[in-house]
ZADREN-430799 format. One line per 4 residues: their letters; for each residue x, z negated, y of N, C-alpha, C, O. Coordinates in nm, 4 decimals, always signed. Layout:
% ZADREN-430799
a> X Z Y X Z Y X Z Y X Z Y | ... $
END
This chain:
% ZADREN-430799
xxxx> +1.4545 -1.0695 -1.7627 +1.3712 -1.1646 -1.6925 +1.3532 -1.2895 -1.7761 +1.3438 -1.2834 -1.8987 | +1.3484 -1.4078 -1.7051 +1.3276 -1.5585 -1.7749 +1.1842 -1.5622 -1.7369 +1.1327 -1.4903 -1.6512 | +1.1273 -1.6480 -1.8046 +0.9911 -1.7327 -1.7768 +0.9814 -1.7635 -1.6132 +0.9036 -1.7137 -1.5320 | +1.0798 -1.8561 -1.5934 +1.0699 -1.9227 -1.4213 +1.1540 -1.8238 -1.3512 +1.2570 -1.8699 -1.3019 $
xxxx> +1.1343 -1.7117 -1.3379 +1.1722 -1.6397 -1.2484 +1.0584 -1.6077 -1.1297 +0.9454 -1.5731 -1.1643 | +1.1029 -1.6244 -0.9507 +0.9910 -1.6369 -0.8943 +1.0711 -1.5567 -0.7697 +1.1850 -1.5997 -0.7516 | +1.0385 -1.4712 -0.7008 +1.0804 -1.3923 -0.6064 +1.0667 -1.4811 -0.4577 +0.9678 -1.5321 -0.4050 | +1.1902 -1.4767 -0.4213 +1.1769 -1.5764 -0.2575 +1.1906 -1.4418 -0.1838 +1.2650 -1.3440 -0.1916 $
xxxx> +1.0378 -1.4981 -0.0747 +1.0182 -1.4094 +0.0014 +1.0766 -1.4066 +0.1479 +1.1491 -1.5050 +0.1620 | +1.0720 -1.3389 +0.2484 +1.1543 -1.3023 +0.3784 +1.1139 -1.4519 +0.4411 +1.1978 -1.5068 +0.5126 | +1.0356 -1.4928 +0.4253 +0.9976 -1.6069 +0.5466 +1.0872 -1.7594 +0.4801 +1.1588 -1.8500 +0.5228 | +1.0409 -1.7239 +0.3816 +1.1714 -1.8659 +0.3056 +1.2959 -1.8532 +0.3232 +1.3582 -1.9588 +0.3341 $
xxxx> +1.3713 -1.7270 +0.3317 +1.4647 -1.6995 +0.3662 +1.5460 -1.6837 +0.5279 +1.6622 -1.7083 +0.5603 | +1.4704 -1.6504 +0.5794 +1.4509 -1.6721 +0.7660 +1.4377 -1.8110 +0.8095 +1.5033 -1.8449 +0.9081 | +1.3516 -1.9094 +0.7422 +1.3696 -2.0175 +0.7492 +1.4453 -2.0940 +0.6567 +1.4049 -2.2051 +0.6224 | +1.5411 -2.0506 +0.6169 +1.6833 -2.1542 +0.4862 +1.8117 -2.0760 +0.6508 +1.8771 -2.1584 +0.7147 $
xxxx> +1.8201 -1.9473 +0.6816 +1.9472 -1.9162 +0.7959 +1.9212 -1.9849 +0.9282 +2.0082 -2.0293 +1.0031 | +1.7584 -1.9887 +0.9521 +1.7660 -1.9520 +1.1210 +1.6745 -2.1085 +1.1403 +1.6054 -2.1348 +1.0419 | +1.6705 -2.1797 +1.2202 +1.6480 -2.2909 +1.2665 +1.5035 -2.2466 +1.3429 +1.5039 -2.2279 +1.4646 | +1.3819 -2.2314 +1.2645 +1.2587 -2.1908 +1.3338 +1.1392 -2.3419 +1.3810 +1.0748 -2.3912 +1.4737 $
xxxx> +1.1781 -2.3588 +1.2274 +1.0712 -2.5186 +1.2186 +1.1692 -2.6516 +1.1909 +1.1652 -2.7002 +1.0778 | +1.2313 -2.6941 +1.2620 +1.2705 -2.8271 +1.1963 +1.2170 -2.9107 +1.0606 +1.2883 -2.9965 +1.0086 | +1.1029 -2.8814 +1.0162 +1.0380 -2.9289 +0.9584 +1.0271 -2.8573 +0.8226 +1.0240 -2.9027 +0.7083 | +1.0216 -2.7177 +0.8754 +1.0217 -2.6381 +0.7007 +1.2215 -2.5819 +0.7170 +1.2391 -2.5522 +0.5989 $
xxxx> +1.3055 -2.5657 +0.7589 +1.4126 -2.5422 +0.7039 +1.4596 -2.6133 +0.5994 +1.4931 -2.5574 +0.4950 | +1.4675 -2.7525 +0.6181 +1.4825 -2.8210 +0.4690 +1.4229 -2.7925 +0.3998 +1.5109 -2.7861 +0.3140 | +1.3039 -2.7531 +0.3290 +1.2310 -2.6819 +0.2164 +1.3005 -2.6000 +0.1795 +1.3568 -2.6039 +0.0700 | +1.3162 -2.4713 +0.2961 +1.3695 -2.3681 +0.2787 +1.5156 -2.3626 +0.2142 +1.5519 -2.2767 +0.1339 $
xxxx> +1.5704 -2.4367 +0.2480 +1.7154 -2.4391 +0.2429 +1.7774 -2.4848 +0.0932 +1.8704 -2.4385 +0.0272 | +1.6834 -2.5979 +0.0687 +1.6538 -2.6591 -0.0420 +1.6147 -2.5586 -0.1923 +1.6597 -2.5725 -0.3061 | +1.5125 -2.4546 -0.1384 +1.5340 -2.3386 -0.2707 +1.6433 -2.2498 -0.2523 +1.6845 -2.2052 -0.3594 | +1.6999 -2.2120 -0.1582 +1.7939 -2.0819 -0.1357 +1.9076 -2.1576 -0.1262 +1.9740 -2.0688 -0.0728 $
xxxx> +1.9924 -2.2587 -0.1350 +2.0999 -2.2700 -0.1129 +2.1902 -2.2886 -0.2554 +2.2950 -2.2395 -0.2973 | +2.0754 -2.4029 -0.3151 +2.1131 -2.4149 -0.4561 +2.1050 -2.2698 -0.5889 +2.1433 -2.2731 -0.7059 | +2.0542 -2.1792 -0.5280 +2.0887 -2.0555 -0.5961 +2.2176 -1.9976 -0.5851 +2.2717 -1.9406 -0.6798 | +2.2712 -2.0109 -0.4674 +2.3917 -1.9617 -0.4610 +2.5134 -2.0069 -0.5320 +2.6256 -1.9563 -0.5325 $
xxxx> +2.4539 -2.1464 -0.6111 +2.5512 -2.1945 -0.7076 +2.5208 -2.1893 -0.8647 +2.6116 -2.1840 -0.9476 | +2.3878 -2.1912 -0.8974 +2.3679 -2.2024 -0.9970 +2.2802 -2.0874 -1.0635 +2.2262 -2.0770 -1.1736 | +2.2875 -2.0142 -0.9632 +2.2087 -1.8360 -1.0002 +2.1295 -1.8682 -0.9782 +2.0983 -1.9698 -0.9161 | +2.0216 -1.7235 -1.0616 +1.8366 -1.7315 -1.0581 +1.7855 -1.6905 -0.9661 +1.6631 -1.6812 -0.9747 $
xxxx> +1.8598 -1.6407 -0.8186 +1.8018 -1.6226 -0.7118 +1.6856 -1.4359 -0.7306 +1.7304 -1.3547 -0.8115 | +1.5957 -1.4095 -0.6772 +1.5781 -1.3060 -0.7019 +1.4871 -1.2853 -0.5930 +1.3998 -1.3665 -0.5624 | +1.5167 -1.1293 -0.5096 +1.4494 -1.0969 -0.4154 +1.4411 -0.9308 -0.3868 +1.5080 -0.8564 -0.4586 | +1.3449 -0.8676 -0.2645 +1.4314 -0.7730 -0.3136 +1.4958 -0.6504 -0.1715 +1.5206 -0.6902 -0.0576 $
xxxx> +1.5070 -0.5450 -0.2042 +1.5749 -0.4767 -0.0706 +1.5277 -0.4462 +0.0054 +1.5865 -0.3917 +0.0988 | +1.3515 -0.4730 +0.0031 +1.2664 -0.4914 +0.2028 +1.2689 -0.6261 +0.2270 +1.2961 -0.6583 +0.3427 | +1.2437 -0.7286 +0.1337 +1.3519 -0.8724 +0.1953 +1.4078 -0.8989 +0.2502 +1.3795 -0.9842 +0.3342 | +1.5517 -0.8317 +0.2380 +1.6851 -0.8576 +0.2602 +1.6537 -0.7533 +0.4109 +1.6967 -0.7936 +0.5190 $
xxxx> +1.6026 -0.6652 +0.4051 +1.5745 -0.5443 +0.5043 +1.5237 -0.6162 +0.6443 +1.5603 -0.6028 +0.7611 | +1.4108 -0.7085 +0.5732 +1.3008 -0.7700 +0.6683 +1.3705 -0.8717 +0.7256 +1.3534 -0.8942 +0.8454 | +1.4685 -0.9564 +0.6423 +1.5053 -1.0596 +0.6710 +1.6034 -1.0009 +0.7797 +1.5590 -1.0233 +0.8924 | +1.7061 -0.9424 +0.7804 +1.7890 -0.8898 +0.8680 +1.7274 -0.8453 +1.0184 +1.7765 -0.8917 +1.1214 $
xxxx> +1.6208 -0.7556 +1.0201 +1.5650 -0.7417 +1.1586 +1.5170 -0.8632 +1.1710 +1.5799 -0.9253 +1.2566 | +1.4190 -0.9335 +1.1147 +1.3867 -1.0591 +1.1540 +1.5437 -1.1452 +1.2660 +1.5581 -1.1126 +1.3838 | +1.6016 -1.2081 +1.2242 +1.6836 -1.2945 +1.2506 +1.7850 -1.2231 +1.3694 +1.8545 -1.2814 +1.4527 | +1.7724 -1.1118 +1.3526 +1.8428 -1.0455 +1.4655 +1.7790 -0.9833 +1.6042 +1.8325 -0.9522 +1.7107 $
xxxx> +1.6247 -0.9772 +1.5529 +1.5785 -0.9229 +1.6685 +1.4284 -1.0455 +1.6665 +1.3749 -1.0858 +1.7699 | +1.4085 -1.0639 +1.6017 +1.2504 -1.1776 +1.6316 +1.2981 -1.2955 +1.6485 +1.2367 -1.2810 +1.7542 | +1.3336 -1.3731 +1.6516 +1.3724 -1.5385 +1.6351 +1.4099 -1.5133 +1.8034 +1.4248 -1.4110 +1.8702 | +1.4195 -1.7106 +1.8464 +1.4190 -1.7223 +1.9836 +1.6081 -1.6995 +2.0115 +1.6647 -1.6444 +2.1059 $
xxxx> +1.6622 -1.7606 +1.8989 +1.8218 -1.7193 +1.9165 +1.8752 -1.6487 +1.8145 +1.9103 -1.7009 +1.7088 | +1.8904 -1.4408 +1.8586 +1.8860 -1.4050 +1.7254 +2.0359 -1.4204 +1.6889 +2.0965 -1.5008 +1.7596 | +2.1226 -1.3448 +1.5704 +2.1956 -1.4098 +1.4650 +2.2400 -1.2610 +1.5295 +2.1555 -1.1802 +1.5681 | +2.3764 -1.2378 +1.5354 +2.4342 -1.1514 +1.5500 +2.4358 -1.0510 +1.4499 +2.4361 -1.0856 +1.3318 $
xxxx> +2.4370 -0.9271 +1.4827 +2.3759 -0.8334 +1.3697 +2.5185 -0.8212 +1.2300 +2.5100 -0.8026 +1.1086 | +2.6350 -0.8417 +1.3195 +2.7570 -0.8598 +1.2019 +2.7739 -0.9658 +1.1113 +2.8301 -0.9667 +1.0019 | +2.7048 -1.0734 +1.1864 +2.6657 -1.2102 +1.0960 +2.5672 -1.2012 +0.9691 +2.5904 -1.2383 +0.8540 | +2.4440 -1.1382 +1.0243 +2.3413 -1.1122 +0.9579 +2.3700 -1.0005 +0.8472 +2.3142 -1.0113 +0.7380 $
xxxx> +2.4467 -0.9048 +0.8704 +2.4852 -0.7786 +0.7818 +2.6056 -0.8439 +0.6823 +2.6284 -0.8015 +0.5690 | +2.6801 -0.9587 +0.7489 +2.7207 -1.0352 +0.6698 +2.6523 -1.1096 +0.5343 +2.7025 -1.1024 +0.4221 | +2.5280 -1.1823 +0.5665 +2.4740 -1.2120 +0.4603 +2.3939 -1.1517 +0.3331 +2.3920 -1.1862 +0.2150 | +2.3039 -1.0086 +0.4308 +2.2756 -0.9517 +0.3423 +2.3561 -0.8592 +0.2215 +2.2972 -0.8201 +0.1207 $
xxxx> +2.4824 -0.8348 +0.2457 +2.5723 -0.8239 +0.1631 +2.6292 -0.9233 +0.0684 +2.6456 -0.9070 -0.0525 | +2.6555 -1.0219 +0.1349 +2.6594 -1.1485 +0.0029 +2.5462 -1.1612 -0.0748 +2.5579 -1.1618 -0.1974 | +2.4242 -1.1726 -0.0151 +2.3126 -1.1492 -0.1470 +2.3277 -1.0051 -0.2683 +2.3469 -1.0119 -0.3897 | +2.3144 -0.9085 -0.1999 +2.3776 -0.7649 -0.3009 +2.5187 -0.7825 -0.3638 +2.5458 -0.6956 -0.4467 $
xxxx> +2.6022 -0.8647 -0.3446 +2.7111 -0.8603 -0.4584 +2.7259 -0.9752 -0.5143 +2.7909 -0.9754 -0.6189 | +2.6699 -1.1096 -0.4620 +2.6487 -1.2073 -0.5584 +2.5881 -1.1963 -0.6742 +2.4875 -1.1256 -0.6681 | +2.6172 -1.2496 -0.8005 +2.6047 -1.2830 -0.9135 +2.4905 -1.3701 -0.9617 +2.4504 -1.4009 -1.0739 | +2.4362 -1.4110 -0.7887 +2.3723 -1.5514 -0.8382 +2.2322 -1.4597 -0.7827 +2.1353 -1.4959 -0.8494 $
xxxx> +2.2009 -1.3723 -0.6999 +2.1199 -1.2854 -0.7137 +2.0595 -1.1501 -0.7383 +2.1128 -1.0481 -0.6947 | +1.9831 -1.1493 -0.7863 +1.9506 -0.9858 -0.8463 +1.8272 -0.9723 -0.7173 +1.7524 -1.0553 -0.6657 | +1.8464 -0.8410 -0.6986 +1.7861 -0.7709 -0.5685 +1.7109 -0.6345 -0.6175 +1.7676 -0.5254 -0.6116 | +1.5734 -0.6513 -0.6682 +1.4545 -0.5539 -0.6933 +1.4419 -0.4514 -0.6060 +1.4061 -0.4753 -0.4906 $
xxxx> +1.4693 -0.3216 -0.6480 +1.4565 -0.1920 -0.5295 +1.3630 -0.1645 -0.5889 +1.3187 -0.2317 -0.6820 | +1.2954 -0.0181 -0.5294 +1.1714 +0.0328 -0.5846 +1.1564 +0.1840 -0.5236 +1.2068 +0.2416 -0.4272 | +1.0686 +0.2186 -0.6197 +1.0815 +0.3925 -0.6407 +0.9549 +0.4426 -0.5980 +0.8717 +0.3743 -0.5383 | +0.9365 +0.6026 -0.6396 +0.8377 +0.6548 -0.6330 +0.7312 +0.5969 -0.6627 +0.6363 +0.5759 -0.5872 $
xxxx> +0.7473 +0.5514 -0.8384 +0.5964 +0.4698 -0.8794 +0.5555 +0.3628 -0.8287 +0.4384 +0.3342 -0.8038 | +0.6770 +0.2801 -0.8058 +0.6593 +0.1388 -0.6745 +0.5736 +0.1532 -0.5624 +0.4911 +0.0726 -0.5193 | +0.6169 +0.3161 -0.5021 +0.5361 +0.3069 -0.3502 +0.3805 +0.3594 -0.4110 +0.2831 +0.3490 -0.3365 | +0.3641 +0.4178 -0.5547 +0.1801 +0.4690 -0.5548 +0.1830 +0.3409 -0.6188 +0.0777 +0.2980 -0.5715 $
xxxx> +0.2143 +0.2718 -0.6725 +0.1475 +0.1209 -0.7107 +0.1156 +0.0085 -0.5603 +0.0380 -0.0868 -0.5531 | +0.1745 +0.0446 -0.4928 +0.1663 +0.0134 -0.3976 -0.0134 +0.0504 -0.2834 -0.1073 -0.0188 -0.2442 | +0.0176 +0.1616 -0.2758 -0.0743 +0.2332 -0.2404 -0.2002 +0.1940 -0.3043 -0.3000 +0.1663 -0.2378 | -0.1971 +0.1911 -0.4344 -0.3469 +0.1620 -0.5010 -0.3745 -0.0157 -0.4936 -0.4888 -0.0607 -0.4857 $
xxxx> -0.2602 -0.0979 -0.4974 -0.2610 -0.2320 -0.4374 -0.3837 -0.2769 -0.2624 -0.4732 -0.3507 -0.2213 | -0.3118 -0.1877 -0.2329 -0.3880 -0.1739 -0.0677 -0.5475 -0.1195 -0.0783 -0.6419 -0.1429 -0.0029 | -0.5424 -0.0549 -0.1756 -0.6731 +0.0226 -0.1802 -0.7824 -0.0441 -0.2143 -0.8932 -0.0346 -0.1617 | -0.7338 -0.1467 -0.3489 -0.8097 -0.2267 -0.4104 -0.8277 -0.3548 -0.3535 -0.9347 -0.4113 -0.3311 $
xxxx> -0.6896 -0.4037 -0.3278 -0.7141 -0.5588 -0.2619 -0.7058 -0.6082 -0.1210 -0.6997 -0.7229 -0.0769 | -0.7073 -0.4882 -0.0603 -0.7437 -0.4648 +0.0864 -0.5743 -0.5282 +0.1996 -0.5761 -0.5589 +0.3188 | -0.4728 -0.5280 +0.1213 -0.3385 -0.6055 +0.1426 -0.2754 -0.5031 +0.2546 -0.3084 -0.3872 +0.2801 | -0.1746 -0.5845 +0.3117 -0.1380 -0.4696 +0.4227 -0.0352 -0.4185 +0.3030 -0.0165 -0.4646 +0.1904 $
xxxx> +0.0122 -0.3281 +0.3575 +0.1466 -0.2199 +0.3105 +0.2349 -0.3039 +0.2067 +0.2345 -0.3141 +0.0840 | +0.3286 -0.3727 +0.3344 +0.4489 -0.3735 +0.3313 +0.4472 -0.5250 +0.2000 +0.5316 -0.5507 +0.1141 | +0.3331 -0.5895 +0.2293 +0.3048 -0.7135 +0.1081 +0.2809 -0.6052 -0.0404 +0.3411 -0.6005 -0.1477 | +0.2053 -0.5543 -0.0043 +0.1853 -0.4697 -0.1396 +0.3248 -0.4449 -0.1891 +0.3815 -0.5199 -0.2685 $
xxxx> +0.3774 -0.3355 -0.1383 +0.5075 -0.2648 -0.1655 +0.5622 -0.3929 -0.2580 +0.5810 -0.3747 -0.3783 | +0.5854 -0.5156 -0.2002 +0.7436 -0.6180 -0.2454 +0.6169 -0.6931 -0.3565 +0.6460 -0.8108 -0.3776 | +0.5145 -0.6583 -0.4134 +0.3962 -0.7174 -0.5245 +0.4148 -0.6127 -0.5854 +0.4968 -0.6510 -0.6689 | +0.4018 -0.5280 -0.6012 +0.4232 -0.3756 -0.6882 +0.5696 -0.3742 -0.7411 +0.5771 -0.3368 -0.8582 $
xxxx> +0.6619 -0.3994 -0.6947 +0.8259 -0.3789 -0.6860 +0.8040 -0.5527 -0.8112 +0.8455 -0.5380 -0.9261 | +0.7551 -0.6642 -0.7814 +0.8006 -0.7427 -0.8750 +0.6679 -0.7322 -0.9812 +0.7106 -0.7785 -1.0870 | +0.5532 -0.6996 -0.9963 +0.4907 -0.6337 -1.0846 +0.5609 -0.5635 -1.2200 +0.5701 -0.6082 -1.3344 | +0.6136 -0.4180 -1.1548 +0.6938 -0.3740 -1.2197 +0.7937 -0.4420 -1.3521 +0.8044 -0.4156 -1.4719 $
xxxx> +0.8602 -0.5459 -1.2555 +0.9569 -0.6203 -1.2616 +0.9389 -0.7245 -1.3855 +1.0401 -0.7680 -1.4404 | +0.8251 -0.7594 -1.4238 +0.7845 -0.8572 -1.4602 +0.7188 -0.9747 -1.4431 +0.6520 -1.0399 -1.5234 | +0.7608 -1.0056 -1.2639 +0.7672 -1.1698 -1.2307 +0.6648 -1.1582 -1.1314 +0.6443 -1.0807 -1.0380 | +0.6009 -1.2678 -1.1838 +0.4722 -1.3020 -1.1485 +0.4431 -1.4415 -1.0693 +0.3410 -1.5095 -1.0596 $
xxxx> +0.5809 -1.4571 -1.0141 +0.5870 -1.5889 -0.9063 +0.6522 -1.5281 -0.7918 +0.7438 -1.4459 -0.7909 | +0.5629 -1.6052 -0.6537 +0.6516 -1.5460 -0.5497 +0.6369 -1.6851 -0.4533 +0.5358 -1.7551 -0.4480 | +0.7633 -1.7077 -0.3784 +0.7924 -1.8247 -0.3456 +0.7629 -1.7588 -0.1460 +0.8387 -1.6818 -0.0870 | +0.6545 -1.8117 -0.0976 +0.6473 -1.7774 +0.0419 +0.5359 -1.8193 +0.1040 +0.4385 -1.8608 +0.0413 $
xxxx> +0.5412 -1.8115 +0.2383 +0.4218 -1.8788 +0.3367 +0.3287 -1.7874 +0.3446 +0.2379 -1.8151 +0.4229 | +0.3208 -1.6833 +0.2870 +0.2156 -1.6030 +0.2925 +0.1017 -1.6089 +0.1933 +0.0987 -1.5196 +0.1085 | +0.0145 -1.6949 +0.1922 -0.0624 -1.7251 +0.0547 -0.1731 -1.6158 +0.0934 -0.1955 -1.5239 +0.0146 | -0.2119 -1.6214 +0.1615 -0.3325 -1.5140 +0.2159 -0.3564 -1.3679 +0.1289 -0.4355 -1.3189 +0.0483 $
xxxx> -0.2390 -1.3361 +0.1986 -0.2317 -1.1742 +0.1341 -0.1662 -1.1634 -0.0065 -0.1906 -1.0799 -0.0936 | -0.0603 -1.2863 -0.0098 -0.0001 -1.2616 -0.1863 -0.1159 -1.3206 -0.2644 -0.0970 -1.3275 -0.3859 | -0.2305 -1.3639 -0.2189 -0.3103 -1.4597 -0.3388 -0.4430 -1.3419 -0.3646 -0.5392 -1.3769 -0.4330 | -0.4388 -1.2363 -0.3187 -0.5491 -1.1570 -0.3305 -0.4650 -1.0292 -0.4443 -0.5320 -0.9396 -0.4956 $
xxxx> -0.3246 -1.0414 -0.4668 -0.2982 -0.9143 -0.5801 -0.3297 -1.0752 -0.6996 -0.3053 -1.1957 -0.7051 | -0.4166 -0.9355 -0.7962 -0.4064 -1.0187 -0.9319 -0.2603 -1.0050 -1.0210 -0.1989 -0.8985 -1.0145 | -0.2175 -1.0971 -1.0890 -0.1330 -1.1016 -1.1495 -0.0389 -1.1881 -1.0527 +0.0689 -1.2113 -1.1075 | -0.0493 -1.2396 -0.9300 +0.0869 -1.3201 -0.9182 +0.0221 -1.4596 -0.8924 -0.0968 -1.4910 -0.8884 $
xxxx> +0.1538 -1.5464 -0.8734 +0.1124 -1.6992 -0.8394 +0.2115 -1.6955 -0.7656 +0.3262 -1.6605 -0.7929 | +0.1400 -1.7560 -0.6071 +0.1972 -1.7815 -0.4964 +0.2236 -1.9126 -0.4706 +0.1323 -1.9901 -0.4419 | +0.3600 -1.9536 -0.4786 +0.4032 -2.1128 -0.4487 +0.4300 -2.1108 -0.2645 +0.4975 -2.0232 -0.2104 | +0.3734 -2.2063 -0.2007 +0.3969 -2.2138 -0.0558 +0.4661 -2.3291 -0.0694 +0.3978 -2.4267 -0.1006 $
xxxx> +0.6683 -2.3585 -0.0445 +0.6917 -2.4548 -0.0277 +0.6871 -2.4905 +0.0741 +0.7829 -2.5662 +0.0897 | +0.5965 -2.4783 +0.2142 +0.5441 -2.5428 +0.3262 +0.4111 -2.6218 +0.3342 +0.3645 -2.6838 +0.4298 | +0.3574 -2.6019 +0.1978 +0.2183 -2.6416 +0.1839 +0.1793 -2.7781 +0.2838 +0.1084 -2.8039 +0.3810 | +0.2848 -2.8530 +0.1821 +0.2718 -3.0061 +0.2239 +0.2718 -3.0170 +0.3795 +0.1953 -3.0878 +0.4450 $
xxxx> +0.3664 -2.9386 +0.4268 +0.4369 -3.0006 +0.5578 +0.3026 -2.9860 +0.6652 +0.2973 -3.0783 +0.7465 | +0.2017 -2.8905 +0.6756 +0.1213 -2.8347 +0.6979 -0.0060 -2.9457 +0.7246 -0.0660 -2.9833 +0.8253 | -0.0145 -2.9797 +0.5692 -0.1257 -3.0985 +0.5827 -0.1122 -3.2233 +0.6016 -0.2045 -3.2971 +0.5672 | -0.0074 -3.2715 +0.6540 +0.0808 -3.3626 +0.7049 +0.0668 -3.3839 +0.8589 +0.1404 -3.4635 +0.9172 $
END
């Protein structure tokens, strides 16, 4: 792990493939594209999980599931990202996450998984629920667009 290592979450990523907001895809696109050249990318396998049903079954035009199974495989064998799984102790760190900071599940789970991990930045529109585990710092690159 480096210092500026910061986990991009499903919604930054749904919005860098899928055309949701005119307005936040350039943000989006803008952190996730330039990883694919110059590394650093880091996320992890309910991401890539989330991101895949997302874009194939939630969005107004979804992404064909061979397209989509397409990408999430280029993230798992690219070089330019490392992809955080998580175990037994992941899911009771998890569990006691929810208990204490009142977080749904599935936020806990991917805060426990980079806990573990080290990294204590997470790049996503979810400030709500990521800003209530202690130990991380939640960057919203939609902030701006928002109060605009």
């Amino acid at each position: 792990m480096t210092d500026g290592e910061r986990l991009i979450d499903t919604n930054v990523l749904v919005h860098a493939y899928v055309l949701l907001d005119p307005k936040k895809q350039p943000s989006a696109r803008d952190i996730v594209m330039p990883i694919w050249q110059r590394g650093g990318g880091l996320t992890t396998v309910q991401n890539l999980c989330e991101f895949f049903f997302v874009v194939t079954r939630k969005v107004k035009q979804p992404m064909r599931p061979d397209l989509a199974g397409g990408i999430v495989r280029q993230f798992f064998r690219s070089p330019s990202w490392r992809v955080l799984d998580r175990d037994e102790e992941t899911i009771a760190r998890a569990v006691e996450l929810v208990k204490q900071h009142h977080v749904p599940f599935w936020d806990a789970l991917i805060a426990a998984c980079m806990l573990e991990n080290g990294i204590h930045t997470i790049v996503t529109e979810n400030e709500r629920d990521f800003k209530k585990i202690p130990g991380l710092t939640v960057v919203n690159p939609f902030a701006q667009l928002v109060k605009r």
